[in-house]
VEXTOR-878326 format. One record per residue (C-alpha): x, y, z. Coordinates in steps of 0.25 Angstrom, whole numbers, plus 2048, in hexadecimal, padded with zeros to 3 digits. Each point is the difference from the previous one (the first is absolute). Last residue first. Example, Ala and Ser with C-alpha at 12.3 -4.5 7.8 and 13.67 -1.06 7.14 Angstrom:
<nodes>
8377FC81D7FA7F2802
</nodes>
This chain:
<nodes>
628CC25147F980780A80480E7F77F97F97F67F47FD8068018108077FE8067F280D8037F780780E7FE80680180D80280B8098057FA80F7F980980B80780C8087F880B7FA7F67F87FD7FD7FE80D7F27FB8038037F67F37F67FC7F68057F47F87F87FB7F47F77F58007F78088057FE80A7F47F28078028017FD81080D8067FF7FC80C7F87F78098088057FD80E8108017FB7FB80F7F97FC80680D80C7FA80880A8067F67FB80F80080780380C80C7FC8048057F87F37FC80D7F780780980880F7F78007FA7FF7F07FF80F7FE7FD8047F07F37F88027F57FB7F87F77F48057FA7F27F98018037F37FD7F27F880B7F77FC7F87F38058097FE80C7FA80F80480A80B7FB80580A80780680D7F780B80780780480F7FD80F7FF7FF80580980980980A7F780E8038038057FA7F27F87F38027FB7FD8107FA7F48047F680080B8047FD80E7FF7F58088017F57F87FF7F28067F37FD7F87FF8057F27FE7F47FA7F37FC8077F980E7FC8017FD7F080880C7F97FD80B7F780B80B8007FF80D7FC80780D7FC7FE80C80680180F7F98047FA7F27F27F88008027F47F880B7FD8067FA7F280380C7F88068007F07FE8027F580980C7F98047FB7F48088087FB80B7F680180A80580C8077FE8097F380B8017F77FE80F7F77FF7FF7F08028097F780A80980A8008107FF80C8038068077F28037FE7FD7F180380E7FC80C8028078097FB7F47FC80D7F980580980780E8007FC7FF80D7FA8017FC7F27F67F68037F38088027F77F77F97FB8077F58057F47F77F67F68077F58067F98027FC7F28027F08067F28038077FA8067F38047F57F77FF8057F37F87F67F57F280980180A80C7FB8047F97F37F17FD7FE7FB81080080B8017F680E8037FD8087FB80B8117FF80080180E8067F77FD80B8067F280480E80A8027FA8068087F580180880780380F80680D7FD7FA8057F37F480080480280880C7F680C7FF7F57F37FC8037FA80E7FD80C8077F48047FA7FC7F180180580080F80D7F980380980A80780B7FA8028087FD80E80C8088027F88098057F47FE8077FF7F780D7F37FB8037F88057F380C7FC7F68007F380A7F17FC7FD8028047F180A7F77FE7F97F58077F48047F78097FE7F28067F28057F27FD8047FC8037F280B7F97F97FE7F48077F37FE7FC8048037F17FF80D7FC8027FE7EE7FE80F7FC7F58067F97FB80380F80B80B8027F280A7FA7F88017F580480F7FD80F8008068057F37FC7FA8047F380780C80080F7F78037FC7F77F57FC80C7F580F8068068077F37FD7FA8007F080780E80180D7FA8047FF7F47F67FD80A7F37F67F87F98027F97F37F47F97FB7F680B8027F27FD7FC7FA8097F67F580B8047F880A7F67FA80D8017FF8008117FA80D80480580580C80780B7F97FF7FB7F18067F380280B7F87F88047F58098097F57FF7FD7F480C8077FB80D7F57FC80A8047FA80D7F67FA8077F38048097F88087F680D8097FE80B8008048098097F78097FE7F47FD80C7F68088017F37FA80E7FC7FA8067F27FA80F8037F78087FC7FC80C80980580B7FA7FB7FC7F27EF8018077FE8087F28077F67F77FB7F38077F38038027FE8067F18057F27FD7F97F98087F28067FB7F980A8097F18028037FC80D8087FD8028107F78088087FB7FA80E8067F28028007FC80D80C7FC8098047F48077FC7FB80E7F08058027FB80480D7FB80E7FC8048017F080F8027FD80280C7F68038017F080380A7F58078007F48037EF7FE8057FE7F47FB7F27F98057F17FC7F97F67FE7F28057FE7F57F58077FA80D80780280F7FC7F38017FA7FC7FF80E7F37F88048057FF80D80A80580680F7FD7FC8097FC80B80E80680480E7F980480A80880580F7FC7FD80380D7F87FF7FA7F57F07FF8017FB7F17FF7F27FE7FC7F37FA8077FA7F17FD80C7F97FC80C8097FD7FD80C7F580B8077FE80180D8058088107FD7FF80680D8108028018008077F37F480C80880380B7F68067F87F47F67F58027F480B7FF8048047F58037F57F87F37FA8047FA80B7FB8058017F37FE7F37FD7F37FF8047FD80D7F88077FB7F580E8057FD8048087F280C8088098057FE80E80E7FA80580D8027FB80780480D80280F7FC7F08027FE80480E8048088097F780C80A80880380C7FC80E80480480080B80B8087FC80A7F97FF80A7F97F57F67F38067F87F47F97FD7F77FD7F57F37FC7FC7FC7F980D7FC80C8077F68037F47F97F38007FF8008107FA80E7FD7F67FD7F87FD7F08067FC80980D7F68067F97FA7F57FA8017F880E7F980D8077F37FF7F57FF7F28028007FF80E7F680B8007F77F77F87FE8007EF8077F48008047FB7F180F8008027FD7FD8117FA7F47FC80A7FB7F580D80280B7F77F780B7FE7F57F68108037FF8007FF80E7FA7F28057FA80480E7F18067FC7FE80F7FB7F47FF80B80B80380D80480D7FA80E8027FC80980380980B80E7FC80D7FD7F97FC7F27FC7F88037F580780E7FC80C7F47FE7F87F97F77FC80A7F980E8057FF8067F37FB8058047F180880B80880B7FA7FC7FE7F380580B80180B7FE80D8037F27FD8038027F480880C8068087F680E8057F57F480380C7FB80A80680D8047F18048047FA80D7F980280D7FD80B7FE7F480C8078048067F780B8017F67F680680A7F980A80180C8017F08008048007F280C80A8028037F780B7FD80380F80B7FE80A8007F480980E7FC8007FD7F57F57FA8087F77EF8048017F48017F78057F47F77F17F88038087F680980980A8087F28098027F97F180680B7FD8098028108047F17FF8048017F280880D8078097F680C8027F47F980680C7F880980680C8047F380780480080E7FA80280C80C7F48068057FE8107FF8098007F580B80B80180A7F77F580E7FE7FF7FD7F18057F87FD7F48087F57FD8038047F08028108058038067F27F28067FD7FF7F37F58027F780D7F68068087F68007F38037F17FD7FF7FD80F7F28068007FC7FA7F58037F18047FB80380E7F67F78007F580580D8027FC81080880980680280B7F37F18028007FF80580F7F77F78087F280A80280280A80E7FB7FD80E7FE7F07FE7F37FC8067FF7F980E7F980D8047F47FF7F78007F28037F980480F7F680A7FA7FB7F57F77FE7FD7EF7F98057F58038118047F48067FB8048108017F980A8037FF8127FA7FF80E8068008087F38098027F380D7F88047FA7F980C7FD7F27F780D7FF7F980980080E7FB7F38038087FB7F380D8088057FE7FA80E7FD7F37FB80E8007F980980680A7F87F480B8057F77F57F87F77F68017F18028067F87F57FA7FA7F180D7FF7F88048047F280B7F97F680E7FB8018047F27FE80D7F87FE7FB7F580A80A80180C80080E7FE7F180480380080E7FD7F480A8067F980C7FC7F68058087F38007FC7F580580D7F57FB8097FB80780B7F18007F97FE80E8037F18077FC80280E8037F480A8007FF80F7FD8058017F37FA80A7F580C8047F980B7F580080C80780180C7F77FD80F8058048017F48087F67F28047F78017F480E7F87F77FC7F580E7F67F97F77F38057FE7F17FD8017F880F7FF7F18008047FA80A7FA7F580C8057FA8067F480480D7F680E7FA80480C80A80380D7FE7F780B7F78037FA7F37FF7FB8057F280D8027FD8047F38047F47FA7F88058077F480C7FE8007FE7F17FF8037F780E80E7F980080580780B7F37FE8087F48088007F27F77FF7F28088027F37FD8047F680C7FE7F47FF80C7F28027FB7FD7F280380C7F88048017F47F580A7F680380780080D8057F37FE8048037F080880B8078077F98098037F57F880780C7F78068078088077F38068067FE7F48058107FE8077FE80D80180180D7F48068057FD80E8057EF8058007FF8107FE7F18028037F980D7FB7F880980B7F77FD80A8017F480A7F97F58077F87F97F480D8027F58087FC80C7F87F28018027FE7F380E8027FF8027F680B7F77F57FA80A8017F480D7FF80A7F97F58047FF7F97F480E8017FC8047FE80F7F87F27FD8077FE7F380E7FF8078098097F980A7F67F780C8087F980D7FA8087F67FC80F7F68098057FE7FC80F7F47F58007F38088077FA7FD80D7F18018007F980E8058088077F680780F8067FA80B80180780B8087FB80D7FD80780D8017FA80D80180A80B7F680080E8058038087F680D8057FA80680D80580C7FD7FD80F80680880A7FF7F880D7FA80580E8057FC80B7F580380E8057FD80B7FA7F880A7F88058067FC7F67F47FD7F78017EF8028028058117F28097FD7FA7F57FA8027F880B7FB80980A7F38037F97FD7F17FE7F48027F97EF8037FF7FB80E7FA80C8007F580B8097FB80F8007FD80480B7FC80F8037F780780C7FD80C8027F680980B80480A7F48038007FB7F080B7F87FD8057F680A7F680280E7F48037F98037F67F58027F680B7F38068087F97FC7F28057F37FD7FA7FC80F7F58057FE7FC7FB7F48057F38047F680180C7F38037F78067F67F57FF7F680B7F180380580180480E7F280580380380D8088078067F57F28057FC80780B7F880E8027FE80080F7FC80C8047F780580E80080A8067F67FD7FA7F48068067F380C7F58007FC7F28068108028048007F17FF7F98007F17FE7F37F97FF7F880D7FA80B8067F58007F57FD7F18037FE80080F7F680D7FE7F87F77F58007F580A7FE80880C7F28077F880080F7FB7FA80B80480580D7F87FF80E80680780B7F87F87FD7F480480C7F58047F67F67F57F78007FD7F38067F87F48028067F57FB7F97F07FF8077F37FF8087FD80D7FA80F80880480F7FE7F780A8067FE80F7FE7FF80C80880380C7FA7F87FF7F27FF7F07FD7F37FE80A7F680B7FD7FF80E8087FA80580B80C80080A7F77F680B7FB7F87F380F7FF7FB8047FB80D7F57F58008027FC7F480F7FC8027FC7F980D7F67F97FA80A7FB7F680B7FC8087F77FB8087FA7F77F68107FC7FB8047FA80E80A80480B80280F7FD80B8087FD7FF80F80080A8077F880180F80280680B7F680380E8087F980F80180280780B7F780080B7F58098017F27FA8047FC7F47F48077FC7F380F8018088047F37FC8007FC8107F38058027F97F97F48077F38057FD8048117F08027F97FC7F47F98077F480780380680F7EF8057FF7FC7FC80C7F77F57FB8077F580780780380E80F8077FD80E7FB80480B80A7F780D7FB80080A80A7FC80C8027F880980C7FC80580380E7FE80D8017F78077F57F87F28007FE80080E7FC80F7FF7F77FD7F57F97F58087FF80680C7F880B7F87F77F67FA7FC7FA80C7F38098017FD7FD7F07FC7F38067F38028037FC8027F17F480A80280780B7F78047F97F67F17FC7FB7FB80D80380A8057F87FD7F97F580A8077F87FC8047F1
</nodes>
């Protein structure tokens, strides 16, 4: 029996009749609706024709996360008065929840995703309803982007929603085609906000670490809201750790119920979550209580602004979750919690002035998340690149060039790109290419393992997995109870298959699996998903082959093993390698078969630790198995080792005599004074030339010692310019030494290319009216005191005479008397002697 009632107060039964005509016209439409509208229980039942007088039709609604899925389900089978299963039903990873005369079935993006790819006319179903799109997971936008194509191809009378509170209407409408926008008008309550953020300064979440202190304040917060408010408290954090120091904080409440709903919370809990309290409660949740939840009884919001994004660090080979800011989209949907039932407040735990430095919506998944899967689902729809594809953000290059590595490795893609036969039942299975690899792999002798690593397991099941494999046999948790079911349905994918061509097809095609210890067996696993984080232990840490290098922590069971796989791992605040979280012994052999791909043997003649090292090499990607020296190496690749080293450790391996560096600054004084055809003599220069002015000593050497023996100056000499003649200007140009009116021939400093120097005792200078001049350039003039210390600079001698003269001759000539000290210098008789033997 309807709930009319129910149906009836829904404000967003006003938009419905823009939303038919949408739909009638254009055959898409985005509908932007306020939470607790009713745009995820009532358009479904609308649309399939259970509720007012539409005609009947089969909807799909996709939801983000399996709770809501469920909830949602629930919800529209309490508003029609019936059970779930009858015509709303629900379909999540594990669990059906339908009979044959549902008409509307909620499903998750992932279960959508891999129907489509077993059905692209997803025949039966002519609306699909793409809930909560606002949050950008990447099934979410493949979804729509698979099912506007099927639109387009096959199925034009096809409709599509794409719904949410908070999004990018605009763009959503260009992904649709230019659907149109309907907007709902809510009727939501007025929600207070309250800022209050920590009286002391926080650390910024970094990786997985929440600084304590917001921890505790976000406790004190709750209390302060249970004392200043009615009604229940919905407190958001960012994950289920957090949760739980939250909760042991805030301890016993009174008569106040505490509740724990996240995505691993039992089905109980959630549904008690989703059911009215006999007392007030306060609910800690992730961000599954942002969309599609009601949480009965709220009227207070608790917001850390903290949220899990995913994230993939490429120069280390790790993916996991992050700790970032929530978005202005976000607060708002978690704001919008409190003023569904009654006017409600938010605690915001931070200031008005960093509210606006927020993001406006959360990072779409496919910028900054693995996209191993996605690219095995583009490429098994035909468009390997994804460039075919309506997405709301295109696929960064580089995030897709990684995936296609790892899908070439595992066999899931050919050469050109296109998917295998194996790939598309690695596409099949419902979970990632590289768990879907290990259970074909093993034969399906792996599926608890695989069911391990398909979904986190909790923090007290330890770091070593096959002690984490026996926990979860005998758990009696809801970790437990998911993982059993999930080892069902891996068991039954893995059984058999079928190619596109029809032929059965057995897994365990590679041999693996069968009679394996639990270690073993774990470790098998885990190195055939993640072969490139297969380690050896290397001093106090271990060796990945992927070139990271992770440590153990403390007390693990893991330590002092030589060889393990390494399932999970992340870098710790400040810390230079990874840390270890979940990983499983491994014997060499076992490393060696499942990490194949990257075995190789290599004759590797390289610089390295200041020399040229010519050794033969078997390594397991970065991991040296074992090293003999090389007797033979190839000259020309023993030359390229020198020629880095001359790069890395720099032009000083060579032999630079004095001459050679004053030949190299002379050089460099006339490159700056008159370009071209004078060299360029900088290192970078110098190292793009090598072959011009090092040869053929270069050639000859084949060590860090053959290139102490070359003669940089006799090297340098080739670049003169002398097939243009220019060469024999190169004395008069930039001249070593310049005659002075002494007599002596004293030395130019061309030290500094822009004005070289010369150092010369006062008395010898005399009789010279003007400064000497090399390539154009006035010599800048160093006077020096008959003891060889600077008496005056000048780069204008005739000036110099004139005026600065006098004051030096009355400081110096009472120090050095028995030198002479003309009145006109400029005139006078230089000398290099003292007056007694001038006299003489």
């Amino acid at each position: 029996m309807l709930r009319r009632d129910a149906l009836d107060g829904l404000p967003v039964r006003s938009a419905l009749p823009a939303l038919r005509a949408a739909l009638d016209g254009h055959g898409a439409a985005v509908l932007c609706a306020p939470p607790g509208t009713g745009k995820t229980t009532l358009v479904p039942l609308v649309l399939a024709g259970l509720v007012g007088d539409g005609p009947p039709r089969r909807v799909v609604v996709a939801e983000p996360r399996r709770i809501a899925a469920r909830a949602a389900a629930r919800r529209m089978a309490w508003l029609l008065g019936e059970r779930p299963g009858e015509s709303v039903g629900h379909t999540v990873r594990g669990e059906r929840v339908v009979g044959r005369h549902t008409r509307v079935e909620v499903v998750t993006t992932g279960v959508l995703l891999q129907r489509l790819q077993r059905d692209q006319e997803v025949t039966g179903v002519d609306v699909v309803v793409l809930d909560e799109c606002h949050e950008r997971h990447l099934d979410a936008d493949t979804v729509a982007a698979f099912l506007w194509d099927v639109r387009e191809t096959l199925r034009p009378e096809l409709r599509l929603v794409a719904a949410s509170a908070t999004t990018d209407a605009d763009g959503w409408a260009r992904v649709l085609g230019g659907a149109p926008v309907i907007e709902a008008a809510g009727v939501a309550h007025p929600v207070e906000v309250v800022w209050a953020p920590p009286v002391r300064p926080v650390r910024p979440p970094h990786g997985m670490r929440v600084d304590p202190a917001l921890l505790t304040h976000v406790a004190s917060v709750v209390r302060r809201a249970l004392a200043e408010r009615d009604g229940d408290v919905l407190c958001f954090l960012p994950g289920v750790g957090e949760i739980a120091r939250v909760a042991g904080q805030l301890g016993q409440l009174g008569d106040v119920e505490l509740l724990q709903v996240h995505g691993r919370a039992p089905a109980a809990v959630q549904d008690a979550v989703l059911a009215p309290g006999a007392r007030r409660r306060v609910v800690l949740a992730t961000s599954v209580a942002e969309s599609s939840l009601t949480v009965p009884g709220v009227r207070v919001v608790v917001d850390s602004g903290l949220a899990r994004e995913p994230r993939v660090d490429h120069a280390r080979g790790l993916s996991a979750l992050t700790t970032v800011r929530a978005s202005q989209a976000s607060g708002r949907q978690r704001a919008g919690r409190a003023g569904r039932e009654a006017p409600g407040a938010v605690y915001r735990c931070w200031t008005a002035a960093e509210d606006t430095l927020l993001p406006r919506f959360p990072a779409p998944e496919i910028k900054v998340a693995d996209l191993t899967a996605f690219a095995l689902q583009a490429a098994c729809w035909g468009d390997a690149d994804a460039s075919g594809l309506a997405l709301l953000d295109p696929p960064p290059a580089g995030a897709m060039a990684a995936a296609r590595s790892v899908l070439t490795a595992v066999g899931a893609l050919d050469p050109d790109g296109r998917a295998t036969p194996r790939g598309v039942r690695l596409a099949r299975l419902g979970v990632h290419p590289r768990l879907g690899r290990a259970l074909l792999d093993t034969g399906g002798a792996g599926a608890e393992v695989v069911a391990l690593l398909s979904e986190e397991a909790p923090r007290a099941y330890g770091d070593d997995l096959a002690a984490a494999l026996r926990t979860a046999r005998r758990g009696g948790d809801a970790y437990a109870a998911r993982w059993r079911t999930e080892v069902r349905r891996l068991r039954s994918a893995a059984a058999e298959f079928t190619d596109p061509a029809g032929t059965p097809v057995t897994a365990g095609e590679n041999g693996f699996g069968g009679g394996l210890s639990d270690e073993r067996l774990a470790g098998l696993v885990c190195a055939l998903a993640f072969p490139e984080r297969v380690a050896r232990a290397d001093g106090g840490s271990c060796l990945m082959a992927s070139g990271t290098r992770a440590e153990l922590a403390d007390g693990s069971a893991l330590r002092g093993v030589p060889w393990i796989a390494v399932a999970v791992a992340d870098r710790p605040v400040g810390a230079g390698h990874a840390r270890v979280r979940l990983g499983a012994v491994l014997d060499e052999e076992v490393a060696r078969r499942a990490a194949a791909s990257l075995y190789a043997r290599e004759r590797e003649v390289r610089w390295r630790d200041g020399d040229v090292v010519a050794r033969r090499v078997e390594r397991l990607g970065a991991i040296e198995l074992a090293v003999r020296p090389l007797t033979d190496p190839d000259p020309a690749v023993v030359r390229e080792a020198l020629v880095e080293g001359l790069r890395r450790d720099g032009l000083g391996l060579l032999r630079w005599s004095a001459d050679a560096v004053v030949l190299r600054q002379r050089l460099a004084f006339l490159r700056l004074r008159l370009g071209e055809p004078w060299p360029e003599v900088t290192d970078d220069a110098l190292h793009a030339r090598v072959d011009d002015w090092l040869e053929p000593e270069l050639g000859r050497a084949r060590r860090r010692a053959d290139l102490g023996r070359i003669d940089a100056g006799r090297a340098l000499a080739r670049l003169l310019p002398w097939a243009s003649g220019e060469a024999v200007r190169f004395e008069s140009l930039a001249p070593e030494r310049i005659t002075v009116p002494s007599g002596s021939r004293v030395r130019v400093d061309y030290g500094d290319p822009r004005q070289p120097v010369l150092a010369v005792k006062v008395q010898e200078m005399f009789g010279l009216r003007k400064s000497p001049v090399v390539a154009g350039v006035p010599v800048l003039v160093h006077l020096l005191s008959p003891a060889g210390r600077p008496a005056a600079v000048t780069a204008d001698l005739a000036s110099f005479w004139n005026d600065g003269y006098k004051a030096v001759r009355a400081e110096l000539r009472g120090r050095y008397p028995k030198h002479p000290w003309p009145e006109d210098p400029a005139t006078a008789e230089p000398t290099r002697h003292t007056n007694a033997r001038l006299r003489g």
